[in-house]
DSSP file (Angstrom, degrees, kcal/mol; ACC not computed):
  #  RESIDUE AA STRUCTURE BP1 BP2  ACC     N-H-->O    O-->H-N    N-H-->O    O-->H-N    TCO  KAPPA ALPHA  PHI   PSI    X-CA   Y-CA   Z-CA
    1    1 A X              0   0    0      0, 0.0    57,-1.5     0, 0.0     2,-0.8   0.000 360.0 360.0 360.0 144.0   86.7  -31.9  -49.6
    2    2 A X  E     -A   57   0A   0     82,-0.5    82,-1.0    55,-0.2     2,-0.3  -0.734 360.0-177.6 -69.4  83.8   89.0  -33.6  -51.7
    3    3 A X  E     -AB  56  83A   0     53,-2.0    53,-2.1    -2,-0.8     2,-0.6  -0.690  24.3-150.5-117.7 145.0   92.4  -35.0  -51.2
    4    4 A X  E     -AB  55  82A   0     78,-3.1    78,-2.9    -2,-0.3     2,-0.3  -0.907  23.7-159.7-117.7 113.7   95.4  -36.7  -53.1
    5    5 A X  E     -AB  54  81A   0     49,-1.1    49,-1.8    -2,-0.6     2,-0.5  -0.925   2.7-156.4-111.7 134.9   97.0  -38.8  -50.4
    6    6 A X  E     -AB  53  80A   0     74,-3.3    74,-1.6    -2,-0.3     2,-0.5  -0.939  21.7-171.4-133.5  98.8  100.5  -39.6  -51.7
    7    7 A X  E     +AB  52  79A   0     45,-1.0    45,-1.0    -2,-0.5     2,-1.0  -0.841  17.7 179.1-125.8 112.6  101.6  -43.2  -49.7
    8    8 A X  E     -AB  51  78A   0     70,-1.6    70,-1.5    -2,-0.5    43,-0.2  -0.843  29.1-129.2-110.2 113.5  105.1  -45.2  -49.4
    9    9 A X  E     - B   0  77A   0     41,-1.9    68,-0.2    -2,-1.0    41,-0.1  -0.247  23.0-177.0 -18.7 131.1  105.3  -48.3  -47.3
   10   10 A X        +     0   0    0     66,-2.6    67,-0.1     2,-0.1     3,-0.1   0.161  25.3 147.8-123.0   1.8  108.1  -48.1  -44.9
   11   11 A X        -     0   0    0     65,-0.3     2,-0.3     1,-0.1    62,-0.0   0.061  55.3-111.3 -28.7 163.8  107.6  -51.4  -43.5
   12   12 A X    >   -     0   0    0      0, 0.0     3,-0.7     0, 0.0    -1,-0.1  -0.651  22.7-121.8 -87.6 152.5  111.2  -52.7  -42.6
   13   13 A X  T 3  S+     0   0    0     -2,-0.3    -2,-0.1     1,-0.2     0, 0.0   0.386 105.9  56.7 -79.2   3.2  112.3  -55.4  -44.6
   14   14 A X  T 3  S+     0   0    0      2,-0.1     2,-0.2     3,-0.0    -1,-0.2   0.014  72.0 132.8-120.0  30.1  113.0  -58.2  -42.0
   15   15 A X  S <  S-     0   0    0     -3,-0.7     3,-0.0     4,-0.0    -4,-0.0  -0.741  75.3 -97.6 -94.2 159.3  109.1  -57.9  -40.6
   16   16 A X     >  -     0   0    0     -2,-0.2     4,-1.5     4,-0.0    -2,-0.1  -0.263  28.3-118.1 -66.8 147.5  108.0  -61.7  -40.4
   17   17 A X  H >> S+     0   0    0      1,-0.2     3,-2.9     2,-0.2     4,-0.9   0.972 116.7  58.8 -57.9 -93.1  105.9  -62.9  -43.8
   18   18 A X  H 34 S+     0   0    0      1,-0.3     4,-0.3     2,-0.2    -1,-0.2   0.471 102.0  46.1 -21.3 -45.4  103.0  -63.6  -41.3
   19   19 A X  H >> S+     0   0    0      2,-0.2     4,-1.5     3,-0.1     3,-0.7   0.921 119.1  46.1 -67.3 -30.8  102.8  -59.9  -39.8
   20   20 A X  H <X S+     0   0    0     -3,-2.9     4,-5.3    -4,-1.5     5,-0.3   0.996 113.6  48.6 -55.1 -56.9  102.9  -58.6  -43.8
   21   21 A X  H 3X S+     0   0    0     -4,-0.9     4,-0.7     1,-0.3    -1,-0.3   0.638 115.0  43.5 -71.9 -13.7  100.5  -61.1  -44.6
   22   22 A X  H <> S+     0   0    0     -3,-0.7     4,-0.5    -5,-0.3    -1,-0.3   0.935 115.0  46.3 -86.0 -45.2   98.3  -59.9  -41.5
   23   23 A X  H  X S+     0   0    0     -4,-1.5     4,-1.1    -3,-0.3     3,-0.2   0.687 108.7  60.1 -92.1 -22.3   98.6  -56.0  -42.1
   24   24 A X  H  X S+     0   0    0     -4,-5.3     4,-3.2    -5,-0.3     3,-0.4   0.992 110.4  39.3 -65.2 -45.9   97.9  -56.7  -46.0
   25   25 A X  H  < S+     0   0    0     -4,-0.7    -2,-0.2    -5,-0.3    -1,-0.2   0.561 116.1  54.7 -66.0  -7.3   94.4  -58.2  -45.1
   26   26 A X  H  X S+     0   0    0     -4,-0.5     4,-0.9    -3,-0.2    46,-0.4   0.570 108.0  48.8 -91.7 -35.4   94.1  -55.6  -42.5
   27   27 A X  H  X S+     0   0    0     -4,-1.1     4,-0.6    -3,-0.4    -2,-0.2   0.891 112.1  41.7 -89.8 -45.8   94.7  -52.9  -45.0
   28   28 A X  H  < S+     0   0    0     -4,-3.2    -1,-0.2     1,-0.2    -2,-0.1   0.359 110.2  58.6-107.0  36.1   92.3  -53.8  -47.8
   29   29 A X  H  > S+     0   0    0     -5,-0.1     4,-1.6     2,-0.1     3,-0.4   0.575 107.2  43.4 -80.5 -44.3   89.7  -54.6  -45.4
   30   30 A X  H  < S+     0   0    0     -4,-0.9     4,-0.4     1,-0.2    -2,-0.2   0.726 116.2  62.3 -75.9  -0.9   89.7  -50.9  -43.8
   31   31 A X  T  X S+     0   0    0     -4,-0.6     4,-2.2     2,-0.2    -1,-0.2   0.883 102.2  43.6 -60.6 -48.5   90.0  -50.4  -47.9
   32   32 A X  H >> S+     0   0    0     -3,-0.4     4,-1.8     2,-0.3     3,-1.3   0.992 114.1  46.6-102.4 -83.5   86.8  -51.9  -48.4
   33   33 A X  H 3X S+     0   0    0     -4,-1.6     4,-1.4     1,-0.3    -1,-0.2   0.778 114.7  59.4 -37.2 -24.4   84.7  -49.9  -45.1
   34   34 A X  H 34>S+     0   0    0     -5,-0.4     5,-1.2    -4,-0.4     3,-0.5   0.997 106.3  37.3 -53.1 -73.5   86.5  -47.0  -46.7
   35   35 A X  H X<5S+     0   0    0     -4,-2.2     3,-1.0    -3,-1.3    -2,-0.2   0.646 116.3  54.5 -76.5 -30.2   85.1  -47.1  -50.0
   36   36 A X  H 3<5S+     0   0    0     -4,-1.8    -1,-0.3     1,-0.2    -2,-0.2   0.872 107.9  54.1 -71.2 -30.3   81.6  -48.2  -48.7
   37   37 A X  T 3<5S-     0   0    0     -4,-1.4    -1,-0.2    -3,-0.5    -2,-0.2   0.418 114.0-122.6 -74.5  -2.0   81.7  -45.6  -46.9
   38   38 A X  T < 5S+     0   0    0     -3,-1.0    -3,-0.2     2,-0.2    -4,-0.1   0.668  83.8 103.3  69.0  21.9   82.4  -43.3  -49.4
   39   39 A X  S   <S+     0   0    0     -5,-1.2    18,-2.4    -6,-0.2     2,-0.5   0.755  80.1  52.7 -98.7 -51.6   85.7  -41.8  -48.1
   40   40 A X  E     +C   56   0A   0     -6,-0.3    16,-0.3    16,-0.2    -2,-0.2  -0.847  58.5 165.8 -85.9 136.1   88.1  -43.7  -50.7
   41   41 A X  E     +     0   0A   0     14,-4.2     2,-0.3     1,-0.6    15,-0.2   0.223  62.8   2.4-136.7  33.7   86.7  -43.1  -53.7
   42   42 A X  E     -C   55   0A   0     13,-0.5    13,-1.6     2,-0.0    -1,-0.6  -0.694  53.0-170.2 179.9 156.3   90.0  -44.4  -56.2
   43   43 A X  E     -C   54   0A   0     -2,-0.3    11,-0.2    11,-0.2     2,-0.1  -0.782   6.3-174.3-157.2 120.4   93.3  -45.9  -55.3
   44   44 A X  E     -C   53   0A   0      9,-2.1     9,-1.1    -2,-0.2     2,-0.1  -0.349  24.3-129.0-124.7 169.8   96.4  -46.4  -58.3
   45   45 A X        -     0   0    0      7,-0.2     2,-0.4    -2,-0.1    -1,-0.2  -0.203  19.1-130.2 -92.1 179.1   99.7  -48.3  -57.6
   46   46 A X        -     0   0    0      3,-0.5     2,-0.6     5,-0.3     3,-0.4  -0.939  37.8-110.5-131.3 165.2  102.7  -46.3  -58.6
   47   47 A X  S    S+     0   0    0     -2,-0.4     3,-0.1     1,-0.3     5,-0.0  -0.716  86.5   9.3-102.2 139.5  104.7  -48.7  -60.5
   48   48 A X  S    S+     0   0    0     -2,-0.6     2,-0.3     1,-0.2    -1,-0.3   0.253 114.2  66.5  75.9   2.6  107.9  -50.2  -59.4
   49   49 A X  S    S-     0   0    0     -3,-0.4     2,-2.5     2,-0.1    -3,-0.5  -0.920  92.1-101.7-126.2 175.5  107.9  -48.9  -55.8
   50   50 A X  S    S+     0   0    0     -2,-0.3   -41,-1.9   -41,-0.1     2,-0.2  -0.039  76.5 113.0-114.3  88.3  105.7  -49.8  -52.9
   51   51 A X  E     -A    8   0A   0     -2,-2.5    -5,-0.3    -5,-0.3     2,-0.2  -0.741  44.4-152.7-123.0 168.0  103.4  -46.9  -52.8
   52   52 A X  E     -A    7   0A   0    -45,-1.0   -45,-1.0    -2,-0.2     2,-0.2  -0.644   7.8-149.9-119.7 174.6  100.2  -45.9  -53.3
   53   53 A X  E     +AC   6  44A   0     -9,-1.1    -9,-2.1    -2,-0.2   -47,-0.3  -0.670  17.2 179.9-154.8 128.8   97.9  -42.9  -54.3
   54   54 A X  E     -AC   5  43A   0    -49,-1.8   -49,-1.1   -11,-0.2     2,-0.4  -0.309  23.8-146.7-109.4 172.9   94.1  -42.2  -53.1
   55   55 A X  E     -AC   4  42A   0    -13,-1.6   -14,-4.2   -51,-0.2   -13,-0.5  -0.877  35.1-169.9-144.3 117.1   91.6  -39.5  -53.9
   56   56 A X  E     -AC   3  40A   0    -53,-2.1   -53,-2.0    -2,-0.4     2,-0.5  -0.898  16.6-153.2-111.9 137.8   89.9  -39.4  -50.7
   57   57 A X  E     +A    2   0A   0    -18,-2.4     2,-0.2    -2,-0.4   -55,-0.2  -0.872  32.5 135.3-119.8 104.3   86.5  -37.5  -49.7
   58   58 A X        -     0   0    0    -57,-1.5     3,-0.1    -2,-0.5   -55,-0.0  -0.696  65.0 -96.0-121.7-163.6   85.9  -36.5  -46.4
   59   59 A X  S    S-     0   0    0     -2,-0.2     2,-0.2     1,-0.1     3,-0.1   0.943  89.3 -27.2 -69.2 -48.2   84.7  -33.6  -44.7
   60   60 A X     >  -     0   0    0      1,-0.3     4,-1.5   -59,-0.1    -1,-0.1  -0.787  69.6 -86.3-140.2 177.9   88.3  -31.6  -43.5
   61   61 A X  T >4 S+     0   0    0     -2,-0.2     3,-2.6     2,-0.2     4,-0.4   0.858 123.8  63.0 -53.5-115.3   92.0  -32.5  -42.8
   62   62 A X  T 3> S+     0   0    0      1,-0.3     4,-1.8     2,-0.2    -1,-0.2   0.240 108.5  39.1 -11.6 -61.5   91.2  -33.2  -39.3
   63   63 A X  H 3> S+     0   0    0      2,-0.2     4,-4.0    -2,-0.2    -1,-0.3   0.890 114.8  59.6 -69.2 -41.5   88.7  -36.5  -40.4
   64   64 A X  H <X S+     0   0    0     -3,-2.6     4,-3.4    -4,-1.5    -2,-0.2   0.951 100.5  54.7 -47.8 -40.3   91.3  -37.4  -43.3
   65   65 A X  H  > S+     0   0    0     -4,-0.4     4,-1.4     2,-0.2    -1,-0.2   0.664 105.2  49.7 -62.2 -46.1   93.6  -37.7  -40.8
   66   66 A X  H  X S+     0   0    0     -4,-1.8     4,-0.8    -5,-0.2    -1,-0.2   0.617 111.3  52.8 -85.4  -6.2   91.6  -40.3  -38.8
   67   67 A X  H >< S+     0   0    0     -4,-4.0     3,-2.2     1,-0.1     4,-0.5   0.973 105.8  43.5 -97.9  -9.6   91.1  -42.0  -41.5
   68   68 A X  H >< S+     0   0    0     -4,-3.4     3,-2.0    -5,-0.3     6,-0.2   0.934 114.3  59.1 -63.7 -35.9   94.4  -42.5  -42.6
   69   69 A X  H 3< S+     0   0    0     -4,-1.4    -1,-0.2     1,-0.3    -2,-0.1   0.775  99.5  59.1 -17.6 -48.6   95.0  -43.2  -38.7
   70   70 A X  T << S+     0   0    0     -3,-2.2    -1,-0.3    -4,-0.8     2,-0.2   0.455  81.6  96.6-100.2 -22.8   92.6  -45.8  -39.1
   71   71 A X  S X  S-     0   0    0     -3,-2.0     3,-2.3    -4,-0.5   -44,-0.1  -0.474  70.8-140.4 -84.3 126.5   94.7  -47.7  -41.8
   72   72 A X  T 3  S+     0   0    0    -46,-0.4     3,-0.2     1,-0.3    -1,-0.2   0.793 107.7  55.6 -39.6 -33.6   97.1  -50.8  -40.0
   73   73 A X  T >  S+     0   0    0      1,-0.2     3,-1.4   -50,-0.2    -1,-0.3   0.369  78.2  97.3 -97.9   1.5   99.6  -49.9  -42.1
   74   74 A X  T <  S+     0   0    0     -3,-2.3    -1,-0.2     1,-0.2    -2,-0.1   0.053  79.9  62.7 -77.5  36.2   99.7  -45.9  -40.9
   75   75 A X  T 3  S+     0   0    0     -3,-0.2    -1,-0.2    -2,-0.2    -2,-0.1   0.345 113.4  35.0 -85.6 -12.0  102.7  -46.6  -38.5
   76   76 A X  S <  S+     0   0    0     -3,-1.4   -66,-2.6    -4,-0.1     2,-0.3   0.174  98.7  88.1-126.3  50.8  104.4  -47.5  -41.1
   77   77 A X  E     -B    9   0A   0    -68,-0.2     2,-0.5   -67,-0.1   -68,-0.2  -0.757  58.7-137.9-120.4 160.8  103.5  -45.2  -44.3
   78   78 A X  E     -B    8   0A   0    -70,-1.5   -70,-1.6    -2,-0.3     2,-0.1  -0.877  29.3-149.5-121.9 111.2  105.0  -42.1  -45.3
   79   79 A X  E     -B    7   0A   0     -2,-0.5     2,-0.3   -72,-0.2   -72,-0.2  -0.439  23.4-175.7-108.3 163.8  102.3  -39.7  -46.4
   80   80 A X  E     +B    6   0A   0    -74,-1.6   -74,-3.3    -2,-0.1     2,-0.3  -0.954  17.5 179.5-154.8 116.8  102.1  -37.0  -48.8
   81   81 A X  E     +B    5   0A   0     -2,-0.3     2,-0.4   -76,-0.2   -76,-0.2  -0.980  12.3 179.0-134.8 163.3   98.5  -34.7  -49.3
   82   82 A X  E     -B    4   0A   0    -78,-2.9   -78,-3.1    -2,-0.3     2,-0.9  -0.975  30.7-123.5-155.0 145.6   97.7  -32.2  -51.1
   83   83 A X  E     -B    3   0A   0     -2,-0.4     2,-0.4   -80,-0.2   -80,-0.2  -0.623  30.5-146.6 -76.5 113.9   94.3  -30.8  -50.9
   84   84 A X        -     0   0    0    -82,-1.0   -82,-0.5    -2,-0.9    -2,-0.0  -0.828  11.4-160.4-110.2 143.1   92.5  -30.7  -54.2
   85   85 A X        -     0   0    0     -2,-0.4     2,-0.5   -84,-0.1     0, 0.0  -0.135  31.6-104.9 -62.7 166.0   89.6  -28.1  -56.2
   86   86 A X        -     0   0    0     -2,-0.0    -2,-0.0     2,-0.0    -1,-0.0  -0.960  41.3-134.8 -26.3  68.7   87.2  -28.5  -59.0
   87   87 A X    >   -     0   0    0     -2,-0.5     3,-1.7     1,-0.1     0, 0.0  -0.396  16.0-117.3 -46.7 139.3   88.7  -26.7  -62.0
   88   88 A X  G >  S+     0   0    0      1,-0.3     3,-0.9     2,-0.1    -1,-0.1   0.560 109.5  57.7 -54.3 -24.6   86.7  -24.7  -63.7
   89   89 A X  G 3  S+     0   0    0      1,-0.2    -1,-0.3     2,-0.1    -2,-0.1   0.652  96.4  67.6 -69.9 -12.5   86.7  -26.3  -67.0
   90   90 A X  G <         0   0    0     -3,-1.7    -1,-0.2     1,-0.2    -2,-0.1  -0.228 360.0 360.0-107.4  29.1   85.4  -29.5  -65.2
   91   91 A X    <         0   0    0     -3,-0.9    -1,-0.2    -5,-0.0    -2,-0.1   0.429 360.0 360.0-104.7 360.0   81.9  -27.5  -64.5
């Protein structure tokens, strides 16, 4: 299945440069096993805030859900999914 994961940062603003700077390398390392793994398979910026958006492939909700788990930064993200289909014209 297919999902558009919809992500805002919630970090607090006062967290020490050094924990950011840990949880950034933290984040696009599980980025990188992601995508090898075939699980991330695109990830856009949204411009001017600090969010994200993925197209993810796993199996169900239930494995999406560990992996976004899996991500450093999921205590402090506020997520948005929406399951997505194949349209037919795209057959």
């Amino acid at each position: 299945m297919e999902f558009l994961v919809r992500a805002e940062n919630t970090l607090p603003a006062d967290t020490p440069e050094e924990e950011r700077a840990r949880l950034k390398k933290g984040e696009r390392a599980r980025a990188d096993e992601l995508r090898a793994a075939g699980n991330l398979k695109r990830l856009w910026r949204v411009p001017g805030r600090n969010a994200t958006i993925g197209l993810y492939e796993v199996a169900d909700a239930t494995e999406l859900h560990d992996v976004l788990a899996s991500l450093p930064m999921f205590p402090w993200l506020d997520v948005t999914v929406e399951a997505v289909a194949t349209h037919p014209q795209e057959q």
